[in-house]
C-alpha positions in Angstrom: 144.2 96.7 150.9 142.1 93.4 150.7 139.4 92.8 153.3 137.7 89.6 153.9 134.2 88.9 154.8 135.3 89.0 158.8 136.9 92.3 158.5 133.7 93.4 156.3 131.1 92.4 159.1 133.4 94.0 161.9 132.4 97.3 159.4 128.4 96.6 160.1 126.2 97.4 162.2 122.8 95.4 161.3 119.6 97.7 162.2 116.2 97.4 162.1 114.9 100.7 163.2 111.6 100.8 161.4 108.0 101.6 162.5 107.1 98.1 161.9 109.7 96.1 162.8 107.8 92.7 164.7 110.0 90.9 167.8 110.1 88.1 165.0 112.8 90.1 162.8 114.5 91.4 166.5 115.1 87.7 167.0 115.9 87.1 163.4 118.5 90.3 163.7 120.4 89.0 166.3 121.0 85.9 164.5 122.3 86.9 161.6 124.8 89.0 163.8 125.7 86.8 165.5 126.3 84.3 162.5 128.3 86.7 160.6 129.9 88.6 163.9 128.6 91.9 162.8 130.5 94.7 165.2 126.7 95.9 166.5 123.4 95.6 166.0 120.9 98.6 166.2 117.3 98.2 167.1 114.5 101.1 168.4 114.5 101.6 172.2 111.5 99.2 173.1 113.5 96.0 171.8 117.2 97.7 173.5 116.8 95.0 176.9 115.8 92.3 174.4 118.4 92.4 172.0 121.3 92.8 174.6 119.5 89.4 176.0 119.8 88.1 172.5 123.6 88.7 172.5 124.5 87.5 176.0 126.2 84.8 174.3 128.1 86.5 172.2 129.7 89.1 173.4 131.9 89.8 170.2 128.9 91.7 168.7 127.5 94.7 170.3 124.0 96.4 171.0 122.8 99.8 170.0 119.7 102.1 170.1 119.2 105.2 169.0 117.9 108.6 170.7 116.0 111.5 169.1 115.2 109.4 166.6 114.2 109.9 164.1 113.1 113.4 163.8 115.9 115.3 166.3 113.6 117.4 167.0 112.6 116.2 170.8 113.8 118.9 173.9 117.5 118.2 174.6 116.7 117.0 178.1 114.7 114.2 176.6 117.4 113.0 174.0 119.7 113.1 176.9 117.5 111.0 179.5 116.7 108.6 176.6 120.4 108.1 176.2 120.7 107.4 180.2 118.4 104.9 179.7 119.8 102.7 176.8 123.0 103.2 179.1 120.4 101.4 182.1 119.4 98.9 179.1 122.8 97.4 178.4 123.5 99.0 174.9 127.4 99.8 173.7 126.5 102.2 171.4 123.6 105.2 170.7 123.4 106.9 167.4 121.4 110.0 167.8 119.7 112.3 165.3 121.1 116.2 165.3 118.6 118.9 165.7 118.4 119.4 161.8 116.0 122.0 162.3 118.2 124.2 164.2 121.3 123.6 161.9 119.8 124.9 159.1 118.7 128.0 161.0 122.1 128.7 161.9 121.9 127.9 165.8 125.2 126.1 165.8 125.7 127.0 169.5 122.2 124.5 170.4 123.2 122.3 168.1 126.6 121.8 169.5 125.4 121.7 173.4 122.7 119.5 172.1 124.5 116.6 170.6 127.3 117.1 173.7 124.2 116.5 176.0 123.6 113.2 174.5 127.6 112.6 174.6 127.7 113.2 178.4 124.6 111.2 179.1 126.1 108.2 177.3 128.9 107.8 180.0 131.4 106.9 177.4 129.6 104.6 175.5 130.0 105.8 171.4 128.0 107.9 170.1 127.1 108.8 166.6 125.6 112.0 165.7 122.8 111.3 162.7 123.5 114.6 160.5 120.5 113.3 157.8 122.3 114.7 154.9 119.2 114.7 152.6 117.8 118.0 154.1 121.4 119.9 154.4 123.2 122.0 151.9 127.1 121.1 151.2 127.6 123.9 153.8 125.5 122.8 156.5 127.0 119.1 156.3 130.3 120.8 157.1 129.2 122.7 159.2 127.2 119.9 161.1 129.8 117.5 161.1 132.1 120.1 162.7 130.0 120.6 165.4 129.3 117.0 166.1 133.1 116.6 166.3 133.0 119.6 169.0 130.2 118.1 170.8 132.7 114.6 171.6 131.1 112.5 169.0 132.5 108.8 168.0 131.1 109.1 164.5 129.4 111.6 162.1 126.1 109.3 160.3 124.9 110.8 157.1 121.0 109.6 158.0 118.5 107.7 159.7 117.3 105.3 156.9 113.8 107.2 157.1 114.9 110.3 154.8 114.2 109.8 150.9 117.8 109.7 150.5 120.9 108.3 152.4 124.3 107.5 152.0 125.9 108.5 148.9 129.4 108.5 147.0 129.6 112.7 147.1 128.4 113.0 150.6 131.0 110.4 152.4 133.5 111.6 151.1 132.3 115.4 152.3 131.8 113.9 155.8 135.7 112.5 155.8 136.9 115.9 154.5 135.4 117.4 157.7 136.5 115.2 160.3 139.5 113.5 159.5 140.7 111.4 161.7 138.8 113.0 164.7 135.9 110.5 164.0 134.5 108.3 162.0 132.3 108.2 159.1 129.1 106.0 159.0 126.9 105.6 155.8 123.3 104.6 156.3 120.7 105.0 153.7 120.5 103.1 150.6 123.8 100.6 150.8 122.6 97.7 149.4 125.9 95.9 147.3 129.0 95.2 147.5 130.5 97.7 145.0 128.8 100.5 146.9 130.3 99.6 150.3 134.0 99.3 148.4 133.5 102.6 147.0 132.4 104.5 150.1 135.2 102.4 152.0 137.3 104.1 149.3 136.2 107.5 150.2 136.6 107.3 154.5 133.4 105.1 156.0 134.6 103.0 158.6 130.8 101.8 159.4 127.6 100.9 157.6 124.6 101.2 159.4 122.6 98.4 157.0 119.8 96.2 157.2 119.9 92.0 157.9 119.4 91.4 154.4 121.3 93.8 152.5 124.1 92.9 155.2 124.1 88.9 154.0 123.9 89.6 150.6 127.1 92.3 151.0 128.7 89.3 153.0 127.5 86.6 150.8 128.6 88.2 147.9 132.3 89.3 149.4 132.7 85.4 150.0 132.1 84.5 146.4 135.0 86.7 145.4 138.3 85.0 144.4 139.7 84.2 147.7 136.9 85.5 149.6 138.0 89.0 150.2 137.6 92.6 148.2 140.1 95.0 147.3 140.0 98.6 148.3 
């Protein structure tokens, strides 16, 4: 299958979710999105009202925020009001970090009703349920991704960007083992070329959740290709 730089950027959604992200990189964000026609763009809560501004005029790229981010470790009731509130801010999407914490000791019935919190507060917007894959054993993944799937989830996310490690090769493919076609796959965390992204694409993702920068140059470089398109 051969995908072209359009189908690529309808496979991104641009973030900047970083303590120190200024309004100045919000504004430059939305640009690039918008220039490239990214599927969504994900910023923290306090820009969510901005950046669905930024897109009025182009309604062929989506907002997103994220709840419970980027710990997971908030009260349920709060990742569930936070969610009700992106919903008030205009977003189309919320990815939202899974109580790690209570994964790895074995609560799977809280994490389940956790995550499904955030799924019913989102009124049927997508939502994406952060596993953060760098703390979690093989086991746990599975077991995380099957309860996300449970819980009503769009998309299983293997991080937040903020862990030492992200996305990789070995843990995609885990994810896409788990959940089929019952939801998608989104790698996040350290996917920063071409090659990468056709490997993983390879392997089940159907989303990157990847920065302005590393997003152009993926682009950039996808255009430069014989024919302007990449083979996976």
């Amino acid at each position: 299958m051969e995908l072209s730089v359009d189908a690529l950027a309808r496979m991104m959604d641009l973030s900047a979710v970083r303590t120190d992200v200024a309004y100045p990189e919000i504004e430059q964000l939305a640009a690039t999105a918008k220039r490239f026609q990214a599927i969504c763009v994900f910023v923290m809560p306090c820009y969510a009202a901005e950046m669905t501004r930024l897109l009025s005029d182009a309604p062929e790229v989506g907002s997103g925020s994220v709840a419970g981010f980027p710990s997971g470790a908030t009260a349920t009731s709060t990742k569930a009001a936070e969610a009700c509130s992106l919903v008030e801010l205009g977003v189309d999407e919320i990815d939202m970090v899974i109580n790690v914490g209570w994964l790895k000791s074995a609560r799977h019935d809280d994490v389940r009703e956790d995550t499904a919190a955030v799924v019913n507060a989102a009124q049927g917007k997508p939502v994406k349920a952060i596993l953060e894959c760098h703390y979690l054993s093989n086991d746990e993944m599975r077991r995380g991704a099957e309860l996300a799937v449970e819980a009503g989830v769009a998309f299983v996310k293997t991080g937040t960007g903020w862990a030492p490690t992200g996305a990789t090769l070995e843990n995609v493919k885990l994810l896409k083992s788990v959940v089929g076609d019952q939801a998608g796959v989104k790698a996040a965390g350290g996917v920063r070329d071409l090659d990468t992204v056709v490997e993983m694409i390879r392997r089940g993702v159907t989303r990157f959740g990847i920065s302005a920068e590393s997003g152009a140059k993926i682009l950039e470089e996808c255009a430069a290709r014989p024919g302007g398109v990449v083979t996976v």
